[in-house]
Backbone as a ProteinNet text record, in pm:
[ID]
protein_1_A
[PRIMARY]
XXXXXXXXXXXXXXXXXXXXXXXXXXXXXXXXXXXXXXXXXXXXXXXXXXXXXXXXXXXXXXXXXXXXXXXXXXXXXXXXXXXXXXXXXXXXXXXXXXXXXXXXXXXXXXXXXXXXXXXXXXXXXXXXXXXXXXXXXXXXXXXXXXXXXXXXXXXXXXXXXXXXXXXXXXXXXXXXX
[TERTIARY]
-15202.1	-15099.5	-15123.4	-15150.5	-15142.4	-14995.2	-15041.1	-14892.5	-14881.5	-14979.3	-14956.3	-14850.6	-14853.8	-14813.2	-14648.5	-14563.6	-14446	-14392.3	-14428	-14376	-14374.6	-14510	-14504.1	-14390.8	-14374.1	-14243	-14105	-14103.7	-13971.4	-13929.2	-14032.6	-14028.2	-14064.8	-14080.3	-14071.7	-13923.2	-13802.4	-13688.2	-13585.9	-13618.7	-13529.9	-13346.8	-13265.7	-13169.1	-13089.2	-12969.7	-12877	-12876.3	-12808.6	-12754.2	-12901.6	-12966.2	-13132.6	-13146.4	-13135.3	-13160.2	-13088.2	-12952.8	-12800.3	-12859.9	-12897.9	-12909.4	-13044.2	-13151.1	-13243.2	-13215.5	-13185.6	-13095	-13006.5	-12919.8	-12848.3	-12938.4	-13055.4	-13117.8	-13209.6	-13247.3	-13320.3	-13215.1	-13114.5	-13049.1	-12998.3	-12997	-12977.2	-13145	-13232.9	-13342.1	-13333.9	-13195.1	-13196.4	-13142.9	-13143.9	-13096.6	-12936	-12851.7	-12687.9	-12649	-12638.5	-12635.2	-12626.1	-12742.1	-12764.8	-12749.2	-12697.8	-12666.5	-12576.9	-12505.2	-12426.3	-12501.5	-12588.7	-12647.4	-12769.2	-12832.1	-12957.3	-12824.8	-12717.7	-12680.1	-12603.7	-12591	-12561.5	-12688.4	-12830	-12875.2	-12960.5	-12936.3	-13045.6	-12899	-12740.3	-12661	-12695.8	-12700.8	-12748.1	-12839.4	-12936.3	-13140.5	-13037	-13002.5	-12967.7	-12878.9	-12764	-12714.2	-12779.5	-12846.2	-12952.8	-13014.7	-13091.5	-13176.8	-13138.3	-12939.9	-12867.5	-12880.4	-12818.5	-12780.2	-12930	-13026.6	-13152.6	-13233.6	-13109.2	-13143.8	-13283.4	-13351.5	-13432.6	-13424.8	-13459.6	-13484.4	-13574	-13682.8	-13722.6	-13789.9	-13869.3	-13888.7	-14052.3	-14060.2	-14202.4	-14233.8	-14377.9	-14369.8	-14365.6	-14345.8	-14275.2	-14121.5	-14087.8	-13927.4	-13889	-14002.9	-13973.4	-13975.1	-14124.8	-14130.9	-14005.4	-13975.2	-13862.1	-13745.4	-13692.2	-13626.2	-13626.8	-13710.8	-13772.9	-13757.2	-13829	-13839.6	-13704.7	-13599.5	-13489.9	-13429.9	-13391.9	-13384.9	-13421.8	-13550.7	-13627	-13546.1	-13470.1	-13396.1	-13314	-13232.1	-13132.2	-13132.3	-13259.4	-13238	-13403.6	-13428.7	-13574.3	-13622.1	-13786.2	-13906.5	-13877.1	-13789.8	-13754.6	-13633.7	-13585.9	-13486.1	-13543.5	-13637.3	-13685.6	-13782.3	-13826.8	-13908.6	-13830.8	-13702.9	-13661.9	-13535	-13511.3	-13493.8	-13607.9	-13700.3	-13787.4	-13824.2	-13804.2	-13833.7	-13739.8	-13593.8	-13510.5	-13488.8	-13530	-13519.9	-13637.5	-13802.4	-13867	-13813.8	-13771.2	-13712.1	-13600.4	-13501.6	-13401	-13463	-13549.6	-13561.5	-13689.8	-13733.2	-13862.3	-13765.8	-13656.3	-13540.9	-13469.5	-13412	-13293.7	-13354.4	-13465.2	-13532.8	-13721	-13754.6	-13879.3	-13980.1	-13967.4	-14040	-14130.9	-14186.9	-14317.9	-14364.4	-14241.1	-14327.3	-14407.8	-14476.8	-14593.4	-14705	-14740.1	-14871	-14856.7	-14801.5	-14764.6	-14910	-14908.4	-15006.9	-15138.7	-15154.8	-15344.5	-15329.9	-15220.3	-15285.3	-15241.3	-15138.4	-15135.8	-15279.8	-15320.1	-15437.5	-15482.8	-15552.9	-15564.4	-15601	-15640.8	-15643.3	-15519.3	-15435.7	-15258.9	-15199.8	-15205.6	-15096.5	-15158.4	-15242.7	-15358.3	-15269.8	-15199.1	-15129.7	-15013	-14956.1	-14833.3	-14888.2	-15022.4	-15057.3	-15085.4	-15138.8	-15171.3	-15040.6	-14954.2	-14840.1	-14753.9	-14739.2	-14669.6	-14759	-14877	-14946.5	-14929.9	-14922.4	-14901.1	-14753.1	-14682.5	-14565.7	-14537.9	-14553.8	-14575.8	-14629.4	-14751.9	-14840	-14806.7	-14799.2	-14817.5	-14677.4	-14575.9	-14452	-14424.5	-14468.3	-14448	-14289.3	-14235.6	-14126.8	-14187.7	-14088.3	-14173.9	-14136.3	-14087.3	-14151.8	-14263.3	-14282.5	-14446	-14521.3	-14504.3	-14612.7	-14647	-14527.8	-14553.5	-14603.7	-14595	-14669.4	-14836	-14855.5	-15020.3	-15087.8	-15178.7	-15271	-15422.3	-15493.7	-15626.4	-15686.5	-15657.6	-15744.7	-15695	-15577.2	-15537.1	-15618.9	-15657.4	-15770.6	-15897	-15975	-16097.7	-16135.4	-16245.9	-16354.2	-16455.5	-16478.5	-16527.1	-16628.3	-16692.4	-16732	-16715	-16696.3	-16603.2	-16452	-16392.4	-16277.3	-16254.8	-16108.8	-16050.9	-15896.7	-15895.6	-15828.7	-15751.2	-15568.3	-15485.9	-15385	-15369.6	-15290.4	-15134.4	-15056.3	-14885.5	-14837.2	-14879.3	-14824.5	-14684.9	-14589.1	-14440.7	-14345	-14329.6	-14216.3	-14106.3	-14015.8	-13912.1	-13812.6	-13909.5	-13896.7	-13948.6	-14025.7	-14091.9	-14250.4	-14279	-14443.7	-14524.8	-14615.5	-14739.1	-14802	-14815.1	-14824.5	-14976.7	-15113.4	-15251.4	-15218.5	-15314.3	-15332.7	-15521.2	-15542.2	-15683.3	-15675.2	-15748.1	-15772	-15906.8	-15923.7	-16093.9	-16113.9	-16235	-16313.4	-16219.5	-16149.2	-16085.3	-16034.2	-15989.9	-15954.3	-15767.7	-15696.9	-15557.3	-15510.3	-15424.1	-15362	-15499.4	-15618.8	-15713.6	-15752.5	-15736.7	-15781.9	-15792.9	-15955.6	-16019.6	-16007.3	-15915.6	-15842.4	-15921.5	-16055.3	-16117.5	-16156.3	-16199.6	-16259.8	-16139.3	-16025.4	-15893.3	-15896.1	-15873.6	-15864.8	-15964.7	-16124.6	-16210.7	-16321.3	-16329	-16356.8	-16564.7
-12663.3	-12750.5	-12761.7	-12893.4	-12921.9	-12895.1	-12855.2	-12898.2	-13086	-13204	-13278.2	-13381.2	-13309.5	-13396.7	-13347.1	-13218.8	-13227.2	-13291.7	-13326.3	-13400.8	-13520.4	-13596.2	-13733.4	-13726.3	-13660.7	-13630.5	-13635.7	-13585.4	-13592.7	-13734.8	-13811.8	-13939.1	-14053.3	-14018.9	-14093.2	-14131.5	-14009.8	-14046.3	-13977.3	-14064.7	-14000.3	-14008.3	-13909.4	-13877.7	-14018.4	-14026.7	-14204	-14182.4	-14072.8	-14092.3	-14074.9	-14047.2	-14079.4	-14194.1	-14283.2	-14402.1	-14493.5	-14448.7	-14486.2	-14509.8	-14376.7	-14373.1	-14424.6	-14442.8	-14526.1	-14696	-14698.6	-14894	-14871.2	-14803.1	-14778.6	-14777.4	-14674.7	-14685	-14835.1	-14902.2	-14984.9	-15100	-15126.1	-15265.9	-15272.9	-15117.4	-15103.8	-15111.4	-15213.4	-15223.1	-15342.7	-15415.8	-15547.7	-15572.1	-15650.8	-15605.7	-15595.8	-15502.9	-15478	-15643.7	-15648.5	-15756.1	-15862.7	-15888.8	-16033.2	-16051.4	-15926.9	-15885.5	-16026.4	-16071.1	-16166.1	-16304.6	-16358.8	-16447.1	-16421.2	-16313.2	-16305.2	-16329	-16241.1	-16232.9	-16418.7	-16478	-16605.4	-16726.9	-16678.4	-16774.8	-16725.1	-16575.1	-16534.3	-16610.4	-16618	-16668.3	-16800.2	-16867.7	-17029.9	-17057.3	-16941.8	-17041.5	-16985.4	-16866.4	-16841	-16907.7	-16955.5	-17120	-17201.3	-17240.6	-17393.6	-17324.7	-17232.6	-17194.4	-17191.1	-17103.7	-17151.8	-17310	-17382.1	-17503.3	-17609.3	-17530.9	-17592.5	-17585.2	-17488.1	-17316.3	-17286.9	-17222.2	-17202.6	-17068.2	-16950.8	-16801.6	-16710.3	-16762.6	-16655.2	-16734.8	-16654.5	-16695.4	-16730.3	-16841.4	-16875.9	-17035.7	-17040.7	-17080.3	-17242.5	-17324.4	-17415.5	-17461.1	-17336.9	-17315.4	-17294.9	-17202.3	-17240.8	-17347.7	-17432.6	-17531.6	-17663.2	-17660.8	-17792.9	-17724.4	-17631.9	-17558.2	-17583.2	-17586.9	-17629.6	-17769.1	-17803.4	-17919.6	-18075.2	-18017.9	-18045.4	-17998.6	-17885.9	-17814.9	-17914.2	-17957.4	-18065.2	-18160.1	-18208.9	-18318	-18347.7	-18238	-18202.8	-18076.6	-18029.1	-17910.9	-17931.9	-17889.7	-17867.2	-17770.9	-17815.1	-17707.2	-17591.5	-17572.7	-17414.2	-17338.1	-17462.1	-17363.6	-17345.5	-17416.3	-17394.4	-17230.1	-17249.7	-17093.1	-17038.8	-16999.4	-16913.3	-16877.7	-17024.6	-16948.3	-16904.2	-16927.7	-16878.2	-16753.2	-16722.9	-16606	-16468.7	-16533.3	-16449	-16416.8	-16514	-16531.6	-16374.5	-16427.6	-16324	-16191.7	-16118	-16008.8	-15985.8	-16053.8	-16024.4	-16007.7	-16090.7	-16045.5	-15945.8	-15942.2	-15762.6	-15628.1	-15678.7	-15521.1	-15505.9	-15666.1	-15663.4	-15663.5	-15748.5	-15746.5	-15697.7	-15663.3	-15582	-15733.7	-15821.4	-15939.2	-15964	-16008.3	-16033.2	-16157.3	-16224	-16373.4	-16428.3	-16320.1	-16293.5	-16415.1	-16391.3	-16468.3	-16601.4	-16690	-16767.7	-16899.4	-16895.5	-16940.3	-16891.9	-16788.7	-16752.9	-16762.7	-16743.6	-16736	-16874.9	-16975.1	-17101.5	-17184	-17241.7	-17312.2	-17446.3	-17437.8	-17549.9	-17716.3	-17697.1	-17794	-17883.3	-17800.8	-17839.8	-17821.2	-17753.9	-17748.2	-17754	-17830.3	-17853.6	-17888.8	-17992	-18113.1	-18030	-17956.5	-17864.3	-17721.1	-17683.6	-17587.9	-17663.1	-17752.8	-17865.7	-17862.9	-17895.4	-17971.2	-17816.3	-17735.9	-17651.3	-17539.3	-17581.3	-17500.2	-17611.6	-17728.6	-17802.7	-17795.7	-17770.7	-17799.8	-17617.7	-17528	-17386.7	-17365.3	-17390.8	-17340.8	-17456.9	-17568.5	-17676.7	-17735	-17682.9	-17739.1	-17894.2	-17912.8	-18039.6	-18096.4	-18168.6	-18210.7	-18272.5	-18276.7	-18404.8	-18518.4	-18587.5	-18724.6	-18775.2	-18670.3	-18677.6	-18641.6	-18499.1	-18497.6	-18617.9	-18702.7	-18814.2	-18930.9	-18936.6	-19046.8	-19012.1	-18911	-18868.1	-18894.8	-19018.1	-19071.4	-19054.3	-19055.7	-19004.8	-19046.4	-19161.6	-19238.6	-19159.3	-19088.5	-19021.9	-18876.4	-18817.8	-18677.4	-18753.5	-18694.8	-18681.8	-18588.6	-18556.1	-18452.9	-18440.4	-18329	-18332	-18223.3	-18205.3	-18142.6	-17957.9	-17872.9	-17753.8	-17761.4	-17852.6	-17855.6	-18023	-17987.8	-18115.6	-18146.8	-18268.4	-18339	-18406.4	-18387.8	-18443.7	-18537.3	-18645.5	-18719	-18766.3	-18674.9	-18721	-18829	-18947.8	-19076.7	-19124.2	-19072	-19108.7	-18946.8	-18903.4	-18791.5	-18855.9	-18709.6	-18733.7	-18788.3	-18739.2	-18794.6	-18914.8	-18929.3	-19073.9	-19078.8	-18982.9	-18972	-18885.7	-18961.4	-18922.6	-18752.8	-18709.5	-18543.3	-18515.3	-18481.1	-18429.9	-18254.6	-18200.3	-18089.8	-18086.7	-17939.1	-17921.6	-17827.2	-17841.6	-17741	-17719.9	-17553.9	-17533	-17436.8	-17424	-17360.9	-17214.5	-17157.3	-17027	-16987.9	-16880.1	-16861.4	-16756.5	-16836.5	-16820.1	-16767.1	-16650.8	-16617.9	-16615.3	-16572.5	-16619.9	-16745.3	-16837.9	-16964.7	-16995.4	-17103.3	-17160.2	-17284.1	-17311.9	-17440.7	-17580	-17573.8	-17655.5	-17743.6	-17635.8	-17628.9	-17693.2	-17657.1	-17717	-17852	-17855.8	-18037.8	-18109.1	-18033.1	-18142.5	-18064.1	-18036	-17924.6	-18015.8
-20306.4	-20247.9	-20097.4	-20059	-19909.2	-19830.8	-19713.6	-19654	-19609.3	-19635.9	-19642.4	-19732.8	-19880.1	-19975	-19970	-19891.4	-19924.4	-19802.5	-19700.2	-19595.2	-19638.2	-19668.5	-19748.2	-19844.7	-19937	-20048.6	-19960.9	-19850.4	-19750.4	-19743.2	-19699.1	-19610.8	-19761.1	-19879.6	-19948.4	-20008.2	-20007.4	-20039.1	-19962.8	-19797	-19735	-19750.6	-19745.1	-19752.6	-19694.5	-19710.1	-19694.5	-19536.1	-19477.2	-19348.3	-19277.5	-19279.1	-19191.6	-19158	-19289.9	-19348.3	-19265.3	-19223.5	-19177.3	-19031.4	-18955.2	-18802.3	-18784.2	-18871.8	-18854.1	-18802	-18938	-18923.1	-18730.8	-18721.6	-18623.9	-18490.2	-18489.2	-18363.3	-18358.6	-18500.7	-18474.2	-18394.7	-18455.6	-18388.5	-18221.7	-18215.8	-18068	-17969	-18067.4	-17979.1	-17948	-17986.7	-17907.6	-17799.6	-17664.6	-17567.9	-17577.9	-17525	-17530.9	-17479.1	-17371.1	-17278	-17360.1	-17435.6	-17470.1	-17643.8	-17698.9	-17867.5	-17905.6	-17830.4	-17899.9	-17922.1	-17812.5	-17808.6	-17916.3	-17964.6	-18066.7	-18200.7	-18190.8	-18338	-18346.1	-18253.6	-18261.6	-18324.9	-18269.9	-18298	-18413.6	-18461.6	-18615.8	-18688	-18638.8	-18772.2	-18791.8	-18726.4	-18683.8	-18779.9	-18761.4	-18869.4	-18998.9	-19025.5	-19140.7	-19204.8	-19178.7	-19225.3	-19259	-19166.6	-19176.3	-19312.6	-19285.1	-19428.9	-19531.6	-19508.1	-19631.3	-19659.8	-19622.9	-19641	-19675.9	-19693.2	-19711.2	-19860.7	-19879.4	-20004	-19956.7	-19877.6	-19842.9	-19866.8	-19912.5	-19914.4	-19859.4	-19814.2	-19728.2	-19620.2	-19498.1	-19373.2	-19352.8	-19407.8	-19395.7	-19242.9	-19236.5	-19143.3	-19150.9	-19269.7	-19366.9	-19292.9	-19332.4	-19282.6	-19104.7	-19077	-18946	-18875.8	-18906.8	-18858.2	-18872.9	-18963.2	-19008.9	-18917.3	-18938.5	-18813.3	-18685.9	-18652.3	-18532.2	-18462.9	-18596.2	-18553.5	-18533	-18645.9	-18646.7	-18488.4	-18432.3	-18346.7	-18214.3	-18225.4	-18092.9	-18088.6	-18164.3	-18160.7	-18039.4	-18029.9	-17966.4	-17883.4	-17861.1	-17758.9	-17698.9	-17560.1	-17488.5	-17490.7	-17498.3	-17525.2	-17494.2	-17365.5	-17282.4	-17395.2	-17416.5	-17517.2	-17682	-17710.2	-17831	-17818.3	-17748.6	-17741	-17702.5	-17623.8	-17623.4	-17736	-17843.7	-17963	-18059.3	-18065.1	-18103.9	-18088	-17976.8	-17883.9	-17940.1	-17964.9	-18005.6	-18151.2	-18235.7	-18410	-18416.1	-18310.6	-18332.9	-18332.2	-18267.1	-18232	-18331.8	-18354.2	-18457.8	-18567.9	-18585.9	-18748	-18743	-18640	-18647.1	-18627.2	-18609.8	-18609.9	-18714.8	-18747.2	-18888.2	-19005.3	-18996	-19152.5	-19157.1	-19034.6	-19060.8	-19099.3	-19067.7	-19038.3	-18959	-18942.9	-18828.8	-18796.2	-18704.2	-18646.4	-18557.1	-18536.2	-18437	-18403.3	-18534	-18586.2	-18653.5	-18585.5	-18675.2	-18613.8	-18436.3	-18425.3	-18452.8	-18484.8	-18473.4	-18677.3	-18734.1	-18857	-18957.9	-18895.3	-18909.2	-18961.2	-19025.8	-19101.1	-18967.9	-18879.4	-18782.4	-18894	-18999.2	-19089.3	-19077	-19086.1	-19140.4	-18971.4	-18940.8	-18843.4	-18690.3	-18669	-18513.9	-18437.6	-18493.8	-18364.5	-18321.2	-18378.1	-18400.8	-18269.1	-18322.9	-18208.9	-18056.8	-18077.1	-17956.9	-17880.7	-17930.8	-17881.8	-17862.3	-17929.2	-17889.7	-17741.8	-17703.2	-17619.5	-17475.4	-17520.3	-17417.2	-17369.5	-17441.1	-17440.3	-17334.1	-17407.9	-17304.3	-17184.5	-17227.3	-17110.7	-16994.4	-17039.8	-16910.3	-16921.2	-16955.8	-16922	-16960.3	-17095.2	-17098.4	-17194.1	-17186.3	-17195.2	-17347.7	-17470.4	-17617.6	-17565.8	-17480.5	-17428.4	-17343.9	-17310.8	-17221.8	-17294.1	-17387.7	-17499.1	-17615	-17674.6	-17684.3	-17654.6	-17499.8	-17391.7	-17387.4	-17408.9	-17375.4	-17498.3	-17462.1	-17539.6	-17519.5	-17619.8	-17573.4	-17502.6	-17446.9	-17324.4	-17175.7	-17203.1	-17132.5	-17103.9	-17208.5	-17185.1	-17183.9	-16995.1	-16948.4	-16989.4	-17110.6	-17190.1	-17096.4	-16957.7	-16859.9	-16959.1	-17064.5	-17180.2	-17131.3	-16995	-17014	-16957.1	-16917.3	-16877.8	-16949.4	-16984.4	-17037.1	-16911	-16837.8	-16765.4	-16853.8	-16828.3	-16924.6	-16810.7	-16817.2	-16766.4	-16875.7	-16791.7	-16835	-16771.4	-16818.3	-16761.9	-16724.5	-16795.4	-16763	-16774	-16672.7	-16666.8	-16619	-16637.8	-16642.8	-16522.7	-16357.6	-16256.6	-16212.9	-16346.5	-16283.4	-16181.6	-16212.1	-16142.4	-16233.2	-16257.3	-16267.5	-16282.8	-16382.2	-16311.9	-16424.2	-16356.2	-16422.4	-16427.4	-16542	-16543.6	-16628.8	-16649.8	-16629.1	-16757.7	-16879.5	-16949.2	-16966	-16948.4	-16886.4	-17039.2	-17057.5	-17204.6	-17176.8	-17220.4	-17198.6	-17371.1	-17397.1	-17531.4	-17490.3	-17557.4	-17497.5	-17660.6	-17643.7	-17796.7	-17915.8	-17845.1	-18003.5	-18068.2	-17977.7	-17981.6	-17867.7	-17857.9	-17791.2	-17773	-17659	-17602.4	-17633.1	-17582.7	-17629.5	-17744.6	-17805.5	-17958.4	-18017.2	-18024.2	-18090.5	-18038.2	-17879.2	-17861.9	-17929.7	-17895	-17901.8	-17990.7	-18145.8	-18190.2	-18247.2
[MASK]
+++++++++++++++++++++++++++++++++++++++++++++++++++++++++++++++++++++++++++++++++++++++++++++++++++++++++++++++++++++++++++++++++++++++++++++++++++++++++++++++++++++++++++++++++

């Protein structure tokens, strides 16, 4: 007999109240401060998902989520519900929405990574990401030049995407593969 296999035996059926202050220390890993605003917007998707009958959290579901969501709220606030769904549900339900860009199929979902990296990294608004047409990206073949033709102030605003690999994807290769 190892002393390995009765510890494993411990932790295979741990006792209720372990179980209890486990759950307990995990939810207190969300910030105190801001607990009302995460448990506001994990009740929010979880409605919608009800009302969708949708049952579990795939990235299907996120996206229509989302994308419903763009309607009526900006890029800054979409990631930062995004931002918060992540976290609630890696504490409440042991979920992992980590990976949704690096393991997303670029087949199916390119324009979706495109647009959501433009939309991050370069601050773009979905009416300017809409306005940018390909005559608009200069393929300088290691840096790609993107012209946002109509903002929201009304000028003109260029940015520069150079061969770099951001999150596990290679900026390039995705625009111009």
């Amino acid at each position: 007999m190892n002393g390995n296999s009765d510890s494993d035996e411990e932790f295979a059926n741990p006792p209720p109240d372990f179980l209890e202050k486990a759950s307990n220390v995990s939810l207190n890993l969300l910030p105190a401060k801001s607990r009302k605003r995460y448990d506001k917007y994990y009740d929010l998707f979880n409605k919608w998902k009800k009302s969708k009958k949708a049952k579990n959290v795939t990235e299907n579901i996120l996206l229509a989520y989302f994308s419903e969501r763009s309607k009526t709220v900006n890029s800054a606030t979409l990631w930062s519900e995004f931002s918060i769904l992540k976290s609630t549900y890696k504490v409440k339900e042991n979920i992992n929405l980590d990976n949704f860009h690096k393991e997303a199929h670029d087949s199916e979902y390119v324009m979706i990574k495109i647009s959501l990296m433009m939309g991050i990294y370069e601050a773009c608004r979905r009416n300017e990401l809409l306005n940018i047409k390909l005559d608009r990206i200069d393929n300088r073949g290691d840096i790609l030049i993107v012209t946002v033709p109509e903002t929201k102030n009304n000028i003109s605003r260029t940015f520069t995407i150079t061969n770099k690999t951001v999150d596990g994807l290679n900026l390039l290769t995705i625009y111009f593969p």
